[in-house]
Legacy VTK file of the C-alpha trace (Angstrom):
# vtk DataFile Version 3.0
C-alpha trace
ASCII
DATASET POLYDATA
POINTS 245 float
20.893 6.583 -15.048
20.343 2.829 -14.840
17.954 3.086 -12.475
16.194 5.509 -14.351
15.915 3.626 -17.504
14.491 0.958 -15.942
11.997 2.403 -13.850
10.772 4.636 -17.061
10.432 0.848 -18.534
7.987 0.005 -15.854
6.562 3.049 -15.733
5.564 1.885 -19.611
4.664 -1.424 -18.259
2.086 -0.596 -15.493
0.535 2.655 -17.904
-0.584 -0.428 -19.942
-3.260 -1.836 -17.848
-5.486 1.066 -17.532
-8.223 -0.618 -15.880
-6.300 -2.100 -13.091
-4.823 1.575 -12.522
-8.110 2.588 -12.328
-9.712 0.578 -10.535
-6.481 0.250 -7.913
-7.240 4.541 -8.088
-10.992 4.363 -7.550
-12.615 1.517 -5.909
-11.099 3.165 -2.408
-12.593 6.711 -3.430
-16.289 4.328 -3.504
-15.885 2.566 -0.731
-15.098 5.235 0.727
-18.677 7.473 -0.694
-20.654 4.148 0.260
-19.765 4.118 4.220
-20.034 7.738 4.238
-23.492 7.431 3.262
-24.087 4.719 5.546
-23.045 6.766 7.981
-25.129 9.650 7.055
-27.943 7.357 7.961
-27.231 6.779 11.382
-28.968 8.479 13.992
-26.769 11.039 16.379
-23.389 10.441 13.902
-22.883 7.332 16.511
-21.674 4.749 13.022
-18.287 3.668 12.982
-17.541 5.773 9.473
-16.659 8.984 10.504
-15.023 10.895 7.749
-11.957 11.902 10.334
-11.587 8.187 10.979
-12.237 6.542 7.214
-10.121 8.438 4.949
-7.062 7.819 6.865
-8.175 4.008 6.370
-9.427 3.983 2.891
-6.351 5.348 1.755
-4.188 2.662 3.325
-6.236 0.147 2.010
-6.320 1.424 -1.141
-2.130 0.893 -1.344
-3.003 -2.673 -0.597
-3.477 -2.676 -4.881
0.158 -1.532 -4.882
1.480 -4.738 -4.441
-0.588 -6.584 -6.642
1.269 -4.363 -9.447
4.572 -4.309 -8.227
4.074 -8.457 -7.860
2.483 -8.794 -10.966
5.415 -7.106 -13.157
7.990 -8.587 -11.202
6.371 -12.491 -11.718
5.685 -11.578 -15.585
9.691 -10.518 -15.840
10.839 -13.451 -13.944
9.401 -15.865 -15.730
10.444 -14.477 -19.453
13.811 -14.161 -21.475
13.489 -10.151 -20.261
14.853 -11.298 -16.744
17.700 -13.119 -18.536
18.899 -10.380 -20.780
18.879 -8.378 -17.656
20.672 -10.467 -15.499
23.641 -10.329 -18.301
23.581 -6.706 -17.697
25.816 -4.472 -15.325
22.673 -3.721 -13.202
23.121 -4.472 -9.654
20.300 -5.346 -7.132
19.701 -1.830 -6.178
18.994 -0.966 -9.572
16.732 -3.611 -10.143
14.433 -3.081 -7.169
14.587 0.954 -7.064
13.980 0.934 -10.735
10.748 -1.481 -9.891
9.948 0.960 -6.704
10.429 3.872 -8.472
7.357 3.966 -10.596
4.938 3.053 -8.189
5.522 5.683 -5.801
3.207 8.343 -7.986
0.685 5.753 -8.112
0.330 5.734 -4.496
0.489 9.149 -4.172
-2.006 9.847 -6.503
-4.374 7.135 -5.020
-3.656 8.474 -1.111
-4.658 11.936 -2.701
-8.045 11.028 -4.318
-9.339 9.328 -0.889
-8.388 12.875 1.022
-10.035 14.803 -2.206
-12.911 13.065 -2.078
-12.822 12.911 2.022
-12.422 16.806 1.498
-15.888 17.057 -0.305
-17.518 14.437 2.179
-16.775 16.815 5.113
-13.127 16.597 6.315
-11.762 19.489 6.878
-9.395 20.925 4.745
-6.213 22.119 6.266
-2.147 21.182 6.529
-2.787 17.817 8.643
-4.189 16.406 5.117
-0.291 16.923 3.412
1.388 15.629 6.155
-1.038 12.833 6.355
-0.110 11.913 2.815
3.684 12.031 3.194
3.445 9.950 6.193
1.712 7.249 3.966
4.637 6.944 2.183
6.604 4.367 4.426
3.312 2.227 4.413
3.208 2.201 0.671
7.189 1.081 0.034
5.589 -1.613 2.818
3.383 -3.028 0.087
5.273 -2.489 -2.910
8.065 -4.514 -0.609
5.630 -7.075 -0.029
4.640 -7.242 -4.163
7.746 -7.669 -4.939
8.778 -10.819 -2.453
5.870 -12.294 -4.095
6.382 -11.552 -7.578
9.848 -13.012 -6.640
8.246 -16.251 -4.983
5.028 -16.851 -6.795
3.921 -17.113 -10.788
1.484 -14.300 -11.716
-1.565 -16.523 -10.893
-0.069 -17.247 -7.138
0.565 -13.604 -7.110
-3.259 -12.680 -7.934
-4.181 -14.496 -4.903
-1.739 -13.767 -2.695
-1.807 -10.063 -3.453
-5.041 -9.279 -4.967
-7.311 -11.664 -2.448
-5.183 -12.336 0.683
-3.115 -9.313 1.312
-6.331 -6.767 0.597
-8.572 -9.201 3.385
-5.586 -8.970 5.995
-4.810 -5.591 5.509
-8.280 -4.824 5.867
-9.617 -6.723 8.832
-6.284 -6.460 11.063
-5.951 -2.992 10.108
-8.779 -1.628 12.186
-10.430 0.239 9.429
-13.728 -1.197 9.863
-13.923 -1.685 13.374
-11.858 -1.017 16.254
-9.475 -4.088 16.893
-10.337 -3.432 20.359
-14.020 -4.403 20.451
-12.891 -8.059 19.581
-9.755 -8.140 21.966
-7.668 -11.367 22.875
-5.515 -12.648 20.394
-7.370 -10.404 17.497
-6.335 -7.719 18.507
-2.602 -8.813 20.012
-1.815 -9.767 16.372
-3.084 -6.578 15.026
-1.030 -5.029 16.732
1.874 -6.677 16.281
1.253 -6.083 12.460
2.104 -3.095 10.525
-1.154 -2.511 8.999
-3.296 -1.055 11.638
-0.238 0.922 12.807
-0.120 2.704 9.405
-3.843 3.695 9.539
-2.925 4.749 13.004
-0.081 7.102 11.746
-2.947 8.953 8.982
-5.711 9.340 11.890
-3.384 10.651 14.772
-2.295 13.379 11.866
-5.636 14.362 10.970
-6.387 14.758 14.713
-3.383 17.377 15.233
-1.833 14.675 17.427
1.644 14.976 16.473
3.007 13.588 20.097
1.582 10.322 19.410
2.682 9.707 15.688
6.154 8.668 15.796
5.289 5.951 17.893
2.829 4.249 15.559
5.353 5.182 12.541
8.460 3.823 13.286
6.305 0.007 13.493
5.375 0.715 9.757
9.085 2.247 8.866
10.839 -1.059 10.425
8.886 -3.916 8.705
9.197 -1.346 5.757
12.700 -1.671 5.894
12.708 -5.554 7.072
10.425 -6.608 3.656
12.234 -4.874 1.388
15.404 -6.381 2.456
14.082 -9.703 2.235
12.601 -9.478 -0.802
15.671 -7.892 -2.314
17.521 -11.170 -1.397
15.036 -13.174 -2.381
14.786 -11.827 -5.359
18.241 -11.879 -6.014
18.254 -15.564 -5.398
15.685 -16.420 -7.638
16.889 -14.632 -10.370
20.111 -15.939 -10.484
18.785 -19.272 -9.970
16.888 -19.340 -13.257
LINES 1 246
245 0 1 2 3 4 5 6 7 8 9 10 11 12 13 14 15 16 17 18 19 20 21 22 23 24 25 26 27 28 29 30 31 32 33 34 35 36 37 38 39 40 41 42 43 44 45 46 47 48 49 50 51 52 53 54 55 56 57 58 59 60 61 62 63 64 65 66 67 68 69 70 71 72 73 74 75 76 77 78 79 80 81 82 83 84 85 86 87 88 89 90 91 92 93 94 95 96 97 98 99 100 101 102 103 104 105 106 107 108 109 110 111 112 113 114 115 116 117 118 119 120 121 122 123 124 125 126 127 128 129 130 131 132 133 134 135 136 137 138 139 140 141 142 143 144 145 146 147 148 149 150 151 152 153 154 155 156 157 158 159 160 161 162 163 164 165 166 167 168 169 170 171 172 173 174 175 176 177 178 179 180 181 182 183 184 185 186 187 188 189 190 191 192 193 194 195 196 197 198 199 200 201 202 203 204 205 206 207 208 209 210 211 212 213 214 215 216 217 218 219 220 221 222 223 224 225 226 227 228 229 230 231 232 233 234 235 236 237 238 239 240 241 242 243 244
C-alpha cells in the first residue's frame, strides 16, 4: 500500500509535463516515418532501414527518454524538503524505488507500442512476434529507468539533463547498432558494443520479429543482468545520498 501511494504520487508528477511525455512518446514514432521514407527511396530495398530491422530499434531508443524522467523526478525530490519528510517516514528502500519504477513502466509500454503501431502501418507484418517483442522490452526499459534513477541520485536536475537527455540518448544510439551494423566499423567499436547492454536489447526485439526464438535468450539475459546490476547500485546509491542530506 506504501508503494502504491507513492508511485500514484509520481504517477501525478510525470502526468504534469505533457510535452516531455509527448515528445518522449512521439519523436521515436518520426524518426522512425523519416528513415522509412528514406528507405523507400533507395533503389532494390538495399538501405539500412528496413522496417523488420528499425522498429525493434526505434523502440529501444525511444526508452532512452525513460531515464531522463525517472532522473529528473528523483533529482527534483532529492534536492527539496519532500525527500526529508520522506525519509522520516516508515518507507523502506524498496518502497522508494518500486514506487519511482512503478509509474514508468506504462510509459514505456505505451511508447514500445506506438513504434510497432506505426511500424504496423509502414509494412511490418502484423502477427504474435510483435507482443512478445514488446514484453521482451521490458527488462531493457527497468535498464534505463535504473540508470535515471542513479543519476537523479548523483546529479542536480541540470547534470541530469545532460547526462540523460544528451549523453545516454547518443550512446544508446550509436553503440546500439540501430543505425548501422556495429560490425561494419569493427575493432574496438564494435568489442564495446558488445560488451554493452544496448545493442543486445535491440538484438532481443529483431531476433523476435524474425521468429528466431533459439537465439533470444542469449542476447536477453546481457540486458536482464546489467538490469539487475544498475538497479542495485542505484538503490544503494540512492540510499546513501538520501540519508546523507
Amino acid at each position: 500500500m506504501k508503494t502504491l501511494i507513492f508511485a500514484k504520487r509520481n504517477a501525478k508528477e510525470i502526468s504534469r509535463d505533457i510535452l516531455s511525455i509527448i515528445f518522449g512518446i512521439v519523436f521515436p514514432v518520426i524518426l522512425l516515418l523519416l528513415l522509412t521514407f528514406i528507405q523507400s527511396h533507395i533503389p532494390n530495398n538495399q538501405g539500412p532501414f528496413a522496417i523488420e530491422k528499425l522498429a525493434p530499434g526505434m523502440a529501444i531508443f525511444g526508452l532512452s527518454f525513460i531515464s531522463l524522467f525517472s532522473g529528473l523526478l528523483i533529482s527534483k525530490d532529492r534536492n527539496s524538503s519532500f525527500m526529508m519528510r520522506l525519509m522520516s517516514s516508515p518507507m523502506t528502500s524498496s518502497h522508494f524505488i518500486l514506487g519511482y519504477i512503478l509509474p514508468l513502466i506504462p510509459m514505456a509500454l505505451l511508447e514500445s507500442i506506438g513504434c510497432f503501431v506505426c511500424a504496423v502501418f509502414l509494412g511490418l507484418p502484423l502477427d504474435i512476434s510483435i507482443f512478445y517483442a514488446i514484453i521482451a522490452s521490458l527488462p531493457a526499459a527497468l535498464l534505463f529507468i535504473g540508470i535515471g534513477i542513479l543519476c537523479g541520485a548523483l546529479f542536480n536536475e541540470k547534470q541530469v539533463g545532460g547526462a540523460c537527455g544528451a549523453l545516454l540518448t547518443n550512446i544508446s544510439a550509436w553503440l546500439s547498432g540501430i543505425w548501422f551494423d556495429t560490425s561494419l566499423v569493427g575493432g574496438w567499436f564494435e568489442s564495446l558494443a558488445n560488451m554493452l547492454p544496448f545493442v543486445h536489447a535491440v538484438n532481443v526485439g529483431r531476433l523476435i520479429i524474425a521468429h528466431d526464438y533459439a537465439h533470444v535468450f542469449g542476447e536477453l539475459i546481457w540486458v536482464i543482468g546489467y538490469a539487475i546490476i544498475i538497479i542495485a547500485i542505484s538503490i544503494y546509491v540512492f540510499m546513501r545520498k538520501t540519508h546523507k542530506s
